[in-house]
N, C-alpha and C positions, 0 to 999 in steps of 0.2 A: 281441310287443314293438313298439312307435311305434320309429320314422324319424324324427329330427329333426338340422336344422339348423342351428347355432353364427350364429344373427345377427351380435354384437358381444357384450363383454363388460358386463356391470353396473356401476353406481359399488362396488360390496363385493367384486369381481372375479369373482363367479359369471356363468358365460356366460348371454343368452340365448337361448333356444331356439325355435325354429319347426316346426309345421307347416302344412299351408294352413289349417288352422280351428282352430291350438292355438297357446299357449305359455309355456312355462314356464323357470325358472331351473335350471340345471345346474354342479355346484361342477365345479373340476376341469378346462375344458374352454377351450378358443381360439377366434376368429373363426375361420370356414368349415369346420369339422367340424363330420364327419356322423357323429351319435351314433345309438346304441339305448339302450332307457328306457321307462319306466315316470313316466305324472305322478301322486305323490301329492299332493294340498294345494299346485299350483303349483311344486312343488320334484320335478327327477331325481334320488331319491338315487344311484344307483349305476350313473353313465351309462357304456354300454360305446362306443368310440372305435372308428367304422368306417374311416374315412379322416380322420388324424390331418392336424395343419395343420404345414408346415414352423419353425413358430417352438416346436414344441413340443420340449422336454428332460428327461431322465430328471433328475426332484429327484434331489441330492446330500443330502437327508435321509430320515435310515430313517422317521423319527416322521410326516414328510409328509400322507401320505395322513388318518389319523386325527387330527393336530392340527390346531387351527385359530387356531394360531399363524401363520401364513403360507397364502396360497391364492394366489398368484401365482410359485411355484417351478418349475410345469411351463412357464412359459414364457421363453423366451431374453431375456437381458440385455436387448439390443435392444429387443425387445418390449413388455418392462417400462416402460424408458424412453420411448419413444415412444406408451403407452398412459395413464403419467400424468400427461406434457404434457397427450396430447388431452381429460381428465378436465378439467382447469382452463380450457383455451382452451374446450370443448364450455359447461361452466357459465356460461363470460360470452358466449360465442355467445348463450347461453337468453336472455338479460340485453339483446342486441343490443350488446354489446362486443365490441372484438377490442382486443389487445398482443402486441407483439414481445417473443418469447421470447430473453432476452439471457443465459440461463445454467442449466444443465443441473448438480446435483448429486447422485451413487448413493453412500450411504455403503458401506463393502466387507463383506462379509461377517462373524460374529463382533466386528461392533464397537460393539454395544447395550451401553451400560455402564448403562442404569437398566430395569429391567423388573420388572412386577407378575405375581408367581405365585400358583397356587393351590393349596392342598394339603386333604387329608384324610384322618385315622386309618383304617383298613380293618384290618378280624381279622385280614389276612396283614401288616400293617405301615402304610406310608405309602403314600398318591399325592402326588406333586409335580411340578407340571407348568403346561400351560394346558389350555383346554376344548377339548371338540372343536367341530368346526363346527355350531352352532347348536344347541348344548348344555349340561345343566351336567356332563358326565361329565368328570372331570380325566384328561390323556392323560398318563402317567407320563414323564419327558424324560431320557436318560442324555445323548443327544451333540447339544447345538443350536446348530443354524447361524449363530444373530444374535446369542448371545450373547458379551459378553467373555471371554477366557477369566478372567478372575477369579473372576467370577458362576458359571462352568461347574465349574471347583474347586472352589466351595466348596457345589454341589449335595449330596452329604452330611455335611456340615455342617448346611445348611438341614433336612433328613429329621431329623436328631436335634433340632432346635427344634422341628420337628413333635411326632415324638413326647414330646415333655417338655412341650409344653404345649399340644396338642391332643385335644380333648374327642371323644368317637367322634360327639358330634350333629351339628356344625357343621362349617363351610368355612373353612377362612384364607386371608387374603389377605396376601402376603407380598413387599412395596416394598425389592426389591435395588438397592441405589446402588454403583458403584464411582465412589469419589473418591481424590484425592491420597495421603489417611491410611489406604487400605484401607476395606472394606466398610461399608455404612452399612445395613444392616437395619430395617424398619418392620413391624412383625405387630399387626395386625388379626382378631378372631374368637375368639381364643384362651379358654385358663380365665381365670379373676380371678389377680393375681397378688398370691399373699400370699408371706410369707417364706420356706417351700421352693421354690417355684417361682424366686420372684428367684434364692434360692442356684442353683439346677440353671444359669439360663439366663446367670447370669452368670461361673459354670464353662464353656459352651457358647461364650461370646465369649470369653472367654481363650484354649481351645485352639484356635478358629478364627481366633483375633486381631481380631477386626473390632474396627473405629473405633466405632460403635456401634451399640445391638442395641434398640430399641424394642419394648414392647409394651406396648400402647392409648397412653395417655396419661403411658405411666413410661419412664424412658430410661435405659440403661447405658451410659454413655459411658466407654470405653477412652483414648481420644484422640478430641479434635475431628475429625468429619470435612468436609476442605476440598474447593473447588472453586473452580477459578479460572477469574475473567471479565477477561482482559486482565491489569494487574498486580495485581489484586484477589483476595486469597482468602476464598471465602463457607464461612461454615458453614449452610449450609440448616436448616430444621426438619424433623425426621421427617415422611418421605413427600415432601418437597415437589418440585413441578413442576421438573424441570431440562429440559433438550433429551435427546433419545433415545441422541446418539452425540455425541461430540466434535465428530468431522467433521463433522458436519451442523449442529451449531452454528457451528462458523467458517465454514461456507457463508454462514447468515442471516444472523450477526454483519458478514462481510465485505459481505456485498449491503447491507446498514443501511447500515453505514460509508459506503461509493459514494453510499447514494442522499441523507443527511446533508449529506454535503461540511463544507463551510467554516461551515457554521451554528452559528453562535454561542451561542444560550440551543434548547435543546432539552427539550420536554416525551414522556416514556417514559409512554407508559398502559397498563394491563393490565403491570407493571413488573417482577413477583414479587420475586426473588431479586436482581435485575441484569444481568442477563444481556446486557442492552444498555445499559442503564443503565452503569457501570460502566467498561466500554472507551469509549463516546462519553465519558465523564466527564473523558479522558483530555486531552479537544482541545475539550472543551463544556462550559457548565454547565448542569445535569439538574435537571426538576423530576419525580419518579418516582410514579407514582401507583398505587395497588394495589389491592386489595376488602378482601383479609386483612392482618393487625398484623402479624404471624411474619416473613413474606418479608421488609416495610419494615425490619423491626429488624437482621435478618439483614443485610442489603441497608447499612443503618445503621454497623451497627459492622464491617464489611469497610472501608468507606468513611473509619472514621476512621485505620485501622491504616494506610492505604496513603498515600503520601508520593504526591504530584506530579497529584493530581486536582482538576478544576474544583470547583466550589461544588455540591453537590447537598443537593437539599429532598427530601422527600417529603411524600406526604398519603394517608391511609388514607380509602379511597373505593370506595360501588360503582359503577361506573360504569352498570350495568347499567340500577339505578333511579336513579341521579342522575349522569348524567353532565356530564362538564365543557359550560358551554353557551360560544355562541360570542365572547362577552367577554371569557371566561375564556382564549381561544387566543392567548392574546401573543405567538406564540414563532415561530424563525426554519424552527422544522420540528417533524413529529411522526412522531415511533415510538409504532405501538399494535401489539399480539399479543393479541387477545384469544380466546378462550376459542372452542370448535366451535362456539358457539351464536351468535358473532358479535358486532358492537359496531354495530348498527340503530338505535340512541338517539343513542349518540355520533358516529357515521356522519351523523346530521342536525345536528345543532351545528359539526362539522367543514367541512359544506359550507358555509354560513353566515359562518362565521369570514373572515380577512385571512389568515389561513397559507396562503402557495402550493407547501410543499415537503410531502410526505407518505411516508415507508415504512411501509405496511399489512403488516406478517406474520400468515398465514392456515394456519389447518389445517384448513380445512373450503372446496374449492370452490365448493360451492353457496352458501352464506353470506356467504363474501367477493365473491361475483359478485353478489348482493343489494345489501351494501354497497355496492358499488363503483359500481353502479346508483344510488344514493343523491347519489353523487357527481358521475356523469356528469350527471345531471338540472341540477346546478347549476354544467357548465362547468370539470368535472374531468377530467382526460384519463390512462388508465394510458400510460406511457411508455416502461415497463421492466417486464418481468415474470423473477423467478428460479425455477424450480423444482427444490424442496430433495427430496428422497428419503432419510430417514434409516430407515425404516421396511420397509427391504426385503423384498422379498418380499407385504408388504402392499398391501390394495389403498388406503391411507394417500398421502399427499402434501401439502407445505406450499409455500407459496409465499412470495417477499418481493414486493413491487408499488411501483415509483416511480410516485405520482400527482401530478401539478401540475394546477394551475389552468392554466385554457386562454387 
C-alpha cells in the first residue's frame, strides 16, 4: 500500500493527495493527513487514515460513508466554514481579485426544504435515496441529516409513489418541495399515466396530503402550493428553482436588500419565481427578467394578489443568447443570480452600462470570479462579499457581491 499525504482539499471536497512522484484524489479525507491507498484511475477509493488531522469528526450520519449526498461531514463546523470562504476568495485570487468578506452564513442542520431524489424498482422493493459517490447506484436513505423533517416523514409515502408507478427499467427523479400548503412533489421517469395510474397516484396524495403531486407534464393539485418572498405568496411550477433552505434565502435576500439601498427602479435578471424580485418590489419598482414563461407568470399573478408593491414588469428573455445590452441598463442598480454556468455575455453589457450599483448572486466560484473579472477590466470594484452556505455539508457555496463602479 502507497503513503500518501492530504495536500488541501479539491473544489468537490475530495482531498488531494501526494507523493513525491504521484497524485491523486482521495474522498473522505482533510488537509495534513497521512493516508494508505491504492491509485486507481487517479482516485483512492478506500483511503485508510494513518494520522488523522485535528478538525476531523465522527459524521452524525449512518448513510455517510456510502452516500454522496454530503462529503464534507467528517470535517468540523469550523473547517467547513473557513474552507468555503477560501473556495471563493482562492477563485478570485485566480482572477487577480481580492474582497472583504462582510458575512458568513451555515444554514443548520435538517433544514433542506427542496431536494431531488432518486429512486428505483428492485425484486426486493424500492431504492430511494441519492447516488453514491460518483456513481449511478442509489444509496437507500431512512434518517437524513439535511433534510426537513417534512420531507423525512413523508419518505414512505414517496416509496409507495415509487412503487405505483415505477417501471423495473428506468430511474426516477423525484423534486420534494416543502411549502406553506404541505408537500409539493415533481416525478419525472415514471410509466405514461393513463387513468389507473392517475386513480392510484391520486389516492397516494390524499392519504399523504400533499399540496401537489406532479407526474411529467400532469399535476394533481390538492391545494395550491405557496411560497413566500416577503409579503408575497408564489405558487411555483412543478420542479421549479427555489433556494435550498429558507435560511439561506433570507441570507441572500437580506445581503440584496443592503447592497440595493435606496434605489429606486431596480432591474432583477435571471428573476425566476421572485425571489428577489418581489421583497425589493416592496420599497422599488422591478423590472424582472427570466429565460423561462412559468416562473414570470408565477412570479406575475403573486404580484397581483399582493396589496402594497411597487410597479413590476417582466420580460421573457434568454439572457444567455440575448442579453440585455448596455442601453438597455437604465436602472438605479442590478440584481442578477444567474445560473452555475454564469452570465459572461451579460457580464460584458453590464460593464459598459452607466449603472454604478450591482448585487451579483453566484453559485459557482469560479464563474463568478470570471465574471467579475469582466468587470474589474472596466473599473468595477467588489466591495462586499457574503458567503451563503445552505448546502451543508456539501462541497456547494453561494455568494452575494456588492460591485460598484470605481
Amino acid at each position: 500500500m502507497t503513503t500518501w499525504k492530504i495536500e488541501r482539499l479539491g473544489r468537490k471536497g475530495d482531498g488531494v493527495a501526494l507523493t513525491e512522484d504521484a497524485r491523486a484524489l482521495a474522498a473522505l479525507t482533510l488537509p495534513g493527513e497521512v493516508i494508505e491507498g491504492e491509485d486507481i484511475d487517479g482516485r483512492i477509493a478506500a483511503p485508510r487514515i494513518l494520522s488523522p488531522s485535528a478538525d476531523r469528526v465522527r459524521p452524525a450520519c449512518a448513510h455517510y460513508r456510502a452516500c454522496g449526498g454530503c462529503s464534507l461531514m467528517h470535517g468540523s463546523d469550523a473547517f467547513v466554514r473557513d474552507w468555503k470562504v477560501g473556495v471563493v476568495t482562492e477563485a478570485l485570487r485566480a482572477q487577480g481579485l481580492t474582497a472583504p468578506v462582510a458575512g458568513v452564513h451555515v444554514s443548520p442542520p435538517r433544514s433542506r426544504r427542496r431536494a431531488v431524489l432518486s429512486a428505483r424498482r428492485t425484486k426486493k422493493g424500492v431504492l430511494l435515496g441519492f447516488h453514491a459517490r460518483a456513481s449511478d447506484i442509489i444509496v437507500e436513505i431512512a434518517d437524513c441529516h439535511v433534510l426537513r423533517p417534512a420531507i423525512q416523514d413523508a419518505l414512505p409515502l414517496l416509496r409507495q409513489i415509487v412503487t405505483t408507478g415505477a417501471s423495473r427499467a428506468g430511474e426516477l427523479s423525484l423534486t420534494v418541495t416543502e411549502t406553506t400548503s404541505g408537500l409539493d412533489v415533481a416525478v419525472t421517469g415514471g410509466k405514461p399515466l393513463d387513468p389507473p395510474l392517475f386513480e392510484a397516484l391520486a389516492g397516494l396524495a390524499d392519504r399523504g396530503d400533499l399540496a401537489r403531486l406532479s407526474w411529467g407534464d400532469q399535476s394533481i393539485t390538492r391545494r395550491p402550493p405557496m411560497v413566500s418572498f416577503g409579503r408575497a405568496s408564489v405558487v411555483p411550477p412543478p420542479a421549479a428553482f427555489l433556494q435550498a433552505t429558507a435560511e439561506g434565502e433570507a441570507a441572500l435576500a437580506g445581503a440584496t436588500r443592503s447592497i440595493v439601498g435606496d434605489a429606486a427602479r431596480v432591474l432583477d435578471l435571471f428573476a425566476g419565481c421572485g425571489t428577489f424580485t418581489l421583497p425589493l418590489a416592496e420599497q422599488a419598482e422591478i423590472h424582472a427578467v427570466e429565460g423561462l414563461a412559468a416562473p414570470l407568470q408565477a412570479l406575475q399573478a403573486a404580484a397581483r394578489k399582493t396589496s402594497g408593491l411597487r410597479r413590476i414588469t417582466t420580460e421573457t428573455r434568454d439572457l444567455a443568447r440575448r442579453p440585455l445590452l448596455a442601453d438597455e441598463l437604465d436602472y438605479d442598480a442590478i440584481v442578477i443570480d444567474p445560473p452555475r454556468s454564469g452570465a459572461e455575455a451579460q457580464a460584458r453589457q453590464i460593464a459598459l452600462s452607466r449603472v454604478s450599483r450591482l448585487a451579483w448572486i453566484s453559485c459557482d466560484p469560479v464563474t463568478f470570479a470570471r465574471d467579475a473579472r469582466i468587470l474589474a477590466e472596466k473599473n468595477w470594484t467588489i466591495t462586499r462579499l457574503f458567503i451563503v452556505d445552505q448546502f451543508r455539508w456539501s462541497p456547494h457555496v453561494e455568494t452575494v457581491a456588492e460591485i460598484r463602479r470605481s
